[in-house]
N, C-alpha and C positions, 0 to 999 in steps of 0.2 A: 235359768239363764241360757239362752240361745248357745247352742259352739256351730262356729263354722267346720269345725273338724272333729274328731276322736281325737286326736293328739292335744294335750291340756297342753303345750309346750308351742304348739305351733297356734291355737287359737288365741295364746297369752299373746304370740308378739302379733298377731292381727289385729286385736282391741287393741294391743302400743300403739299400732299405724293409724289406726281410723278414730282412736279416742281427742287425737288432734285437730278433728276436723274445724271442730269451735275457734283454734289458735292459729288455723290456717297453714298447719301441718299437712291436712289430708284433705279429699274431697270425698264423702261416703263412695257416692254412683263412681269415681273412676277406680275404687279402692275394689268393689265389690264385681266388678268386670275382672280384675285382676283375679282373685281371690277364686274366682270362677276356673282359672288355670291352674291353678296351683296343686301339686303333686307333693303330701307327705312323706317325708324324711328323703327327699331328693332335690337335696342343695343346689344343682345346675339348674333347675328348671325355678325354683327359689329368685337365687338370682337375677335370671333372662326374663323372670314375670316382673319383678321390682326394678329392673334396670331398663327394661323398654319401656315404663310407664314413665321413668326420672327422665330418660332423654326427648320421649315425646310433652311432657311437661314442660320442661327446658325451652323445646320451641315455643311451644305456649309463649312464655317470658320476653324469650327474644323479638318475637312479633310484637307484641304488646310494646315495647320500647321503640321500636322503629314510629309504630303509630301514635305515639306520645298517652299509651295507659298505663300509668303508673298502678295502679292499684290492681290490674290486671297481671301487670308483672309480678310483682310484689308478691302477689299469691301463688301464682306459678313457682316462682322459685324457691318460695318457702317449701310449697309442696314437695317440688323436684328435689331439692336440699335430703328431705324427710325419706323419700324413694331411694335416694342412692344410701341412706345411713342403713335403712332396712336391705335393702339389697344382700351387703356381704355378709351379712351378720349371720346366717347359716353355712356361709364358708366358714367359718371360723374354726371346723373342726379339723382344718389343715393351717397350720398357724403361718405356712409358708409361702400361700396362695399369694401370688402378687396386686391379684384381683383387691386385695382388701385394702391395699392402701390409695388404688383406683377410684375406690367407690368414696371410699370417705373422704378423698382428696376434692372429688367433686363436690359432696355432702357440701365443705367446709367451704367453696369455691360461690356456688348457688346460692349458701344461706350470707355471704358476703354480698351479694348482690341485694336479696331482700332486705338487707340492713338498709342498706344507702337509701332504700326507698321506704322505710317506717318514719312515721308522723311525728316521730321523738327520736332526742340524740343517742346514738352509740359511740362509744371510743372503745378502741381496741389498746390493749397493752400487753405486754411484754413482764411477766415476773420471772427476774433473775433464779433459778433452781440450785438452791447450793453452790459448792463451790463447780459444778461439772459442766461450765460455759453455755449449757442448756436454757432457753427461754421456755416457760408455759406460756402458751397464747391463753389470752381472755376477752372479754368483752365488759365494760359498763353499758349497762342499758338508762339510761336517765329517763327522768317522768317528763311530760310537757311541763312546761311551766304554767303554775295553778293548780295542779295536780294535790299538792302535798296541803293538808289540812293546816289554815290558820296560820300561813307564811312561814311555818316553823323551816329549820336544816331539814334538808332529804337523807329517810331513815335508809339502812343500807343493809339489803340481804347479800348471803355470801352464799350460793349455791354450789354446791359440788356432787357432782356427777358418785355412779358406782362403779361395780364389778364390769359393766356392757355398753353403757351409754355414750354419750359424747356431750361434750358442751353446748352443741347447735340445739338440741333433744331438749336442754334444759330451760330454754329459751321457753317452747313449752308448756313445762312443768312447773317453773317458779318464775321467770320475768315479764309472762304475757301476762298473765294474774295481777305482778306486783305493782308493774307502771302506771296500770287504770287508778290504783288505789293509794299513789301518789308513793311508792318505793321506790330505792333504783336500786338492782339485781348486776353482781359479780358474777358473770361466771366464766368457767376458767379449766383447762385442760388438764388433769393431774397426771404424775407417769404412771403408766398402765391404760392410760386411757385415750380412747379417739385416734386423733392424727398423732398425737406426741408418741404410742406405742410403736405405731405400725411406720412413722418416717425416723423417729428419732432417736427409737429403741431404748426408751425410758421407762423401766418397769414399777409394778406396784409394789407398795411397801405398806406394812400391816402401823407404822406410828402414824398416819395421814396426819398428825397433829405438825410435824415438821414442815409439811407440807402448805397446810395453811397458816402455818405463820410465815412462812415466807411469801404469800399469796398477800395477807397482811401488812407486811412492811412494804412490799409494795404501793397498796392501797393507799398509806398513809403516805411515803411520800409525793406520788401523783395529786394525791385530793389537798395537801397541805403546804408542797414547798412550787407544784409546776402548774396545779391545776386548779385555786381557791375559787374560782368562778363556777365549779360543781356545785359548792356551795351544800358538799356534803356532812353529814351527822355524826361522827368518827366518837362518839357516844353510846349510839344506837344501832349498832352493827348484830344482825341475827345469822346463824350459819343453820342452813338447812339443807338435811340430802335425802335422800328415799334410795329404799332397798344397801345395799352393800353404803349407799350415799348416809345413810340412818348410821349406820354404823361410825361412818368417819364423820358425820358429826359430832355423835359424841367425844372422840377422840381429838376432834379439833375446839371444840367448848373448852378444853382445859386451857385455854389461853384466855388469859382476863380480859384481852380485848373483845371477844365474844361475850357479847349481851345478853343475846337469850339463843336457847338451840331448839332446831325441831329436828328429832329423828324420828323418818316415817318409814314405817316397816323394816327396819333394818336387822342388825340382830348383835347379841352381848358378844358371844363364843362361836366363833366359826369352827372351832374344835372338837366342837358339839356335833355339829351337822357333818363335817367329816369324817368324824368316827362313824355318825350311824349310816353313813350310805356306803362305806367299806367294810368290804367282807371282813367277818374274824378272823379269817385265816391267812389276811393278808400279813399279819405280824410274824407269821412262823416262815415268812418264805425271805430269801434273797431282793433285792431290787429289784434284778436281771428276770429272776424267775416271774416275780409279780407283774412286770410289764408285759412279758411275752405272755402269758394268761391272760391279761385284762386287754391287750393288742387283740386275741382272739375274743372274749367276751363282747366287745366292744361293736364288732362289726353287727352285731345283733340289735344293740339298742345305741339309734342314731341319739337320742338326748343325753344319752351320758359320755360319748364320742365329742359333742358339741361343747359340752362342758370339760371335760380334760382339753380338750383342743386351745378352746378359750383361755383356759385357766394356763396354760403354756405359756402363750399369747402375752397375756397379761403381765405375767409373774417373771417370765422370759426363762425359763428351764425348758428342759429338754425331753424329761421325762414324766409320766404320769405319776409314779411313788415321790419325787420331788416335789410336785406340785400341789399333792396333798398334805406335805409337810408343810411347805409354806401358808397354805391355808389356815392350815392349826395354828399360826402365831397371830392370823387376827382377831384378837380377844382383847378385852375390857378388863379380864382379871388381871392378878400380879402373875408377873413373871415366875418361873419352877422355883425358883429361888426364895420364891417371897417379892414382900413390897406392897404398897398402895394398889389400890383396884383403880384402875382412871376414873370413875365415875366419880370418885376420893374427890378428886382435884377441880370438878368441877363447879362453880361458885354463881353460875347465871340459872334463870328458869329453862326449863327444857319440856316441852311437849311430845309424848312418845305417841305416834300410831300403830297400830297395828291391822292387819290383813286377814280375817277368818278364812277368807276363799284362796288364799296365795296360792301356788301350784309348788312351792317349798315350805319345807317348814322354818320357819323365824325364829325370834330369839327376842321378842316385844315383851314380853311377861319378863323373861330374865332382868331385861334393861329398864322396864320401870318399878319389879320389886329392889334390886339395887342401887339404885336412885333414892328409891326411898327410904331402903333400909338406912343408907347416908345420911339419912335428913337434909334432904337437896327438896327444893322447888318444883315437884314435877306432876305433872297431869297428862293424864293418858286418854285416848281416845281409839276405840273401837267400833267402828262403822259395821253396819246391817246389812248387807245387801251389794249386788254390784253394783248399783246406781247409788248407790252412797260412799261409795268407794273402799269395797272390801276386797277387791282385786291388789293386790303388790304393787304399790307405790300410786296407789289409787289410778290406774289406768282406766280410761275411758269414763271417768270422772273427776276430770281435772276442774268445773267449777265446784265441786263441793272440795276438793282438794286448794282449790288460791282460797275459796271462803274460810276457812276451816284457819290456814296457816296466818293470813296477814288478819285476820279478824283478832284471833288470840297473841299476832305481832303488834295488835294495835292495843290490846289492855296492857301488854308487857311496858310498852315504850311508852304508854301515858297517851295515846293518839286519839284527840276529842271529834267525832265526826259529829256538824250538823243533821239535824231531822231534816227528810227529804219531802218537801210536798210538791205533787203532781198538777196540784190547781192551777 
């Protein structure tokens, strides 16, 4: 497989940017102009190469509107949208940067713009977040009409973002796929993620299952008491995430309104992966002592800076030894005390993927031998190759990734597609 770098970390999020160029995410030739500037493990320059490509895009857009081209727009600001989410996402390893809620603010601003101008309806809503007066923004993406096989209800995927992504990203990843093939795709901002982090200082939380049900009873009342002209499936509801998103699908599957789940690439025990990328000796030492060491450590290796930085971000702690604690409680197992495994509670089909080439190690083998050991519904899939999508969260092969999801969405839900002839 090609790298555009030596850094597996920095080539992972280049294939993120340009693997969208199919979804109208990215454009190859202006990606790889850029890509041509770019200076490893030096976040300013990051940045000012992904942020002057989003505002000269932008113009792109704005011209195109004066002159009545909608379609020219539309791809512009997709694009632009995609630029600025890339943009601060190397700043992150200062969770304080102002810049971050700049970029993504635009992100969220652009890709509002290409909505108005897609071929199919979007509605935007609002899910109430517990009791903390907080909204998560989302979006329904609806198919045209005709789309959905055999005049049946429109089946309805619930996408939820991970540990770095944002809602716009999943647009993407799961609803440019699902609309052509007659789905309509939820997705939707969780705390820790996107704009809700960085404007509204709502952090992540290892039960995501609260989460989506609250995302859920939303759904139902919109599609059933304000909005019966969706003419939605509230039947056939499937929840799918990839990477840290795998994980919180499964945790949101435990709600019997989820039909079927796909977790792609995601992983069972994040306690796992915590343990083994901390030193042994971290246990013998103080907080104060660990932090002020790994402060020094750190300045050496920019990917593991970017990841405590992030994980700060996220989690909303303040320190590094905290926010590898918090890590360790997102897990599938029972709590220290005992209790159910969540995988227990799970009662719909579940399709797991996994990533041979990730640039992390997963937790896919865990989460489909427990699945099965429960005697649960579950089928696993393991791609060959980058082009088949064995890159983490299938990047830069996002049509084997919509094939793959709504094809296996369509035996779950019973969905009969006509043979196609070309004659």
């Amino acid at each position: 497989m090609y790298k555009f770098f030596n850094s597996d970390f920095y080539n992972f999020e280049v294939l993120r940017l340009i693997g969208t160029a199919p979804t109208q995410g990215s454009d190859v030739a202006e990606c790889l102009e850029a890509i041509a500037k770019i200076r490893v493990n030096d976040p300013e320059n990051w940045y000012k190469v992904w942020s002057d490509l989003a505002i000269s895009t932008e113009g792109i857009g704005k011209d195109a509107l004066v002159a009545g081209q909608s379609e020219t727009a539309r791809w512009a600001f997709m694009r632009a949208s995609n630029y600025w989410r890339s943009s601060e996402f190397m700043l992150r390893s200062d969770a304080k940067d102002p810049r971050l809620l700049h970029a993504i603010s635009r992100s969220v601003e652009d890709f509002e713009k290409a909505c108005k101008l897609l071929d199919s309806p979007v509605e935007n809503l609002a899910i109430p977040y517990l009791d903390t007066g907080s909204k998560l923004p989302a979006r329904l993406f609806l198919p045209k009409s005709g789309t959905v096989p055999n005049g049946q209800k429109t089946p309805v995927i619930l996408s939820t973002g991970g540990f770095d992504s944002t809602q716009e990203e999943m647009y993407h990843f799961t609803a440019s796929g699902a609309l052509t093939r007659g789905y309509a795709t939820l997705t939707f901002e969780g705390p820790g993620q996107g704009i809700v982090v960085r404007r509204d200082g709502l952090h992540l939380r290892h039960d995501w299952e609260v989460v989506i049900g609250a995302v859920l009873d939303q759904l139902f009342v919109s599609a059933t008491r304000e909005h019966p002209e969706w003419n939605l499936d509230l039947d056939r509801i499937a929840l799918v995430g990839n990477s840290m998103g795998g994980y919180f699908a499964l945790r949101g599957a435990t709600d019997h309104r989820i039909k079927a789940c796909v977790s792609s690439d995601g992983f069972y025990d994040m306690g796992v992966q915590t343990r083994e990328r901390t030193p042994f000796w971290f246990s013998y030492l103080s907080d104060g002592m660990a932090n002020t060491i790994m402060d020094v450590v750190l300045r050496f290796d920019y990917r593991m800076r970017w990841e405590t930085g992030h994980a700060m971000l996220a989690l909303g702690v303040s320190s590094m030894t905290e926010a590898l604690r918090r890590l360790a409680g997102f897990t599938c197992e029972p709590p220290s005390g005992g209790g159910r495994k969540i995988v227990e509670d799970i009662a719909c089909p579940v399709l797991v993927t996994g990533a041979p080439d990730s640039i992390y190690t997963l937790g896919t083998e865990p989460a489909f031998e427990a699945l099965r050991h429960a005697r649960k519904n579950v089928e696993l899939w393991m791609p060959d190759g980058f082009g088949n999508g064995s890159a983490q969260a299938k990047v830069a092969a996002l049509s084997r990734l919509h094939a793959k999801v709504c094809e296996w969405l369509d035996g779950k839900f019973q969905i009969d597609r006509s043979p196609i002839s070309l004659d």
